[in-house]
C-alpha positions, 0 to 999 in steps of 0.5 A: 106912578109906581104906588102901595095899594092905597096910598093914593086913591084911584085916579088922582094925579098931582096937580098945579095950584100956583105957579110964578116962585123962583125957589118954592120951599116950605110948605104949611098947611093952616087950618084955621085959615084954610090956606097953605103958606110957603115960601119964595126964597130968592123972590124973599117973600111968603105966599098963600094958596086959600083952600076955599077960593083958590086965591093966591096971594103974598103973605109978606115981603121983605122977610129976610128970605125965610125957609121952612116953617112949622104949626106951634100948638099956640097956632103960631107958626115957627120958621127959619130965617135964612136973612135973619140967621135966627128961628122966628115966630109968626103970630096969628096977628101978624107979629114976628119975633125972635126965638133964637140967632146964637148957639153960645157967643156965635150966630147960627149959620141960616136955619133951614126946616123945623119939626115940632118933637113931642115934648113941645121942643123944636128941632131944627137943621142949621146949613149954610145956604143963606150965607153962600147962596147969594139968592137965599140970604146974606155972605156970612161965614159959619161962626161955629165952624159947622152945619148941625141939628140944634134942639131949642126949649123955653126951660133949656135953650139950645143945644146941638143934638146932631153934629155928624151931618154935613147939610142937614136940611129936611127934618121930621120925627116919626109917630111916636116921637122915638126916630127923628129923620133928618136929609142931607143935600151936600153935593156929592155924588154917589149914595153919601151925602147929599143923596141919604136920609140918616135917622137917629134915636131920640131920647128926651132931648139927646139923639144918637144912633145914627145910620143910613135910612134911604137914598134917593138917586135922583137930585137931592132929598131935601124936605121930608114929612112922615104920615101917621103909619111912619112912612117917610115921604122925600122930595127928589129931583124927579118927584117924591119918594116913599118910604116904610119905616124900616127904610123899603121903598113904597111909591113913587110920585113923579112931579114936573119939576124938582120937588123942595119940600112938601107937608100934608094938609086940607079939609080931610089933613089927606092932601099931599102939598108939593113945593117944586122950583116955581109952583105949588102942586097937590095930590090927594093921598089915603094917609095923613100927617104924624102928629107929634 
């Protein structure tokens, strides 16, 4: 492990908490529940780890293959349905309902990972895995001929914010809301797309400036988080990369298996959670999430 003084604290190593995911993604950590959910996309079902117990169990099944997923300040959680093609809510007690499926006439293609931007809208990333992946969703064709970044509000619908991108995937704003960091993992090779974070100046409801911030060599850079000093923390296919806010490479965490996504959470919001091919790991950090 290469680190910045301080960002992890002496002696911690990653950790397994759960193992037995054929794709893990989408990490959550819940505080009022203590629990970490994320999920199992082939296996199309949510799991816990529980904080206080270290119990894992399923959360739900047959769930139409949902991906990422967000805390709304309601204490509902928002995610993405590969099956369903929509972004969904979950309520504390069990009810799923729908936020959105259609951009206009057509259906959205799978909705991968979602952020909570800081007027309350939710920001959201649109690939095609779901309906090309057979493991990960239904056969289904784009409707709107694209993979985008849409931004959806009560008062104003959905809009597309980001159209330049070709999978966007990961998706996270900095602390105070002016950047918003978006992945993306179209197999190419070299340092284009599939190897690069873009970020984009968010203005209200519109993104522009777009630009290169980071490349990661190793596999992909797929799900993101951002702590509350603005460094971007990125999955890899070795590990996690960190990153400043101008783009500097800061850490490196190595993992045993190809990181998917990862979000901070427990009792002190200081745990680093990992979802990485077939497990649930953990390492104990000196920052926190961004709050948005």
């Amino acid at each position: 492990m290469t680190t910045e003084p301080n960002l992890i604290p002496s002696g911690a190593t990653i950790e397994q908490l759960a193992t037995g995911s054929t794709w893990a993604e989408g990490p959550l950590w819940i505080p009022d529940e203590g629990v970490v959910r994320w999920s199992d996309i082939p296996g199309d079902r949510i799991m816990l780890w529980d904080a206080a117990t270290s119990e894992i169990s399923v959360h739900r099944d047959a769930v139409e293959f949902t991906n990422g997923r967000m805390l709304d300040r309601d204490g509902s959680v928002v995610q993405c349905s590969h099956g369903r093609r929509r972004l969904e809510r979950e309520m504390p007690d069990g009810t799923v309902t729908e936020i959105v499926s259609h951009w206009g006439e057509h259906r959205l293609n799978s909705p991968n990972d979602v952020a909570l931007a800081p007027d309350g809208s939710y920001w959201f990333t649109d690939p095609d895995y779901g309906i090309t992946q057979p493991r990960e969703g239904h056969p289904g064709i784009r409707e709107y001929g694209g993979c985008q970044v849409f931004r959806w509000s009560e008062a104003e619908g959905l809009t597309s914010v980001i159209d330049d991108m070709d999978r966007p995937n990961g998706i996270a704003f900095s602390p105070d809301g002016g950047t918003v960091y978006v992945t993306d993992t179209a197999t190419a090779a070299g340092h284009g797309p599939g190897h690069w974070i873009r970020a984009y100046d968010v203005h209200g409801s519109e993104a522009s400036g777009g630009r290169l911030f980071a490349t990661i060599d190793a596999g992909v850079p797929d799900g993101i988080a951002v702590d509350v000093e603005g460094r971007v923390w990125s999955s890899a296919g070795d590990g996690i990369h960190v990153f400043s806010p101008e783009g500097a490479e800061l850490l490196f965490i190595p993992a045993p298996e190809v990181v998917a996504n990862l979000c901070f959470g427990g009792p002190e919001e200081t745990d680093l959670f990992i979802t990485a091919t077939t497990s649930l790991y953990r390492i104990r950090t000196s920052t926190r999430a961004a709050q948005s």
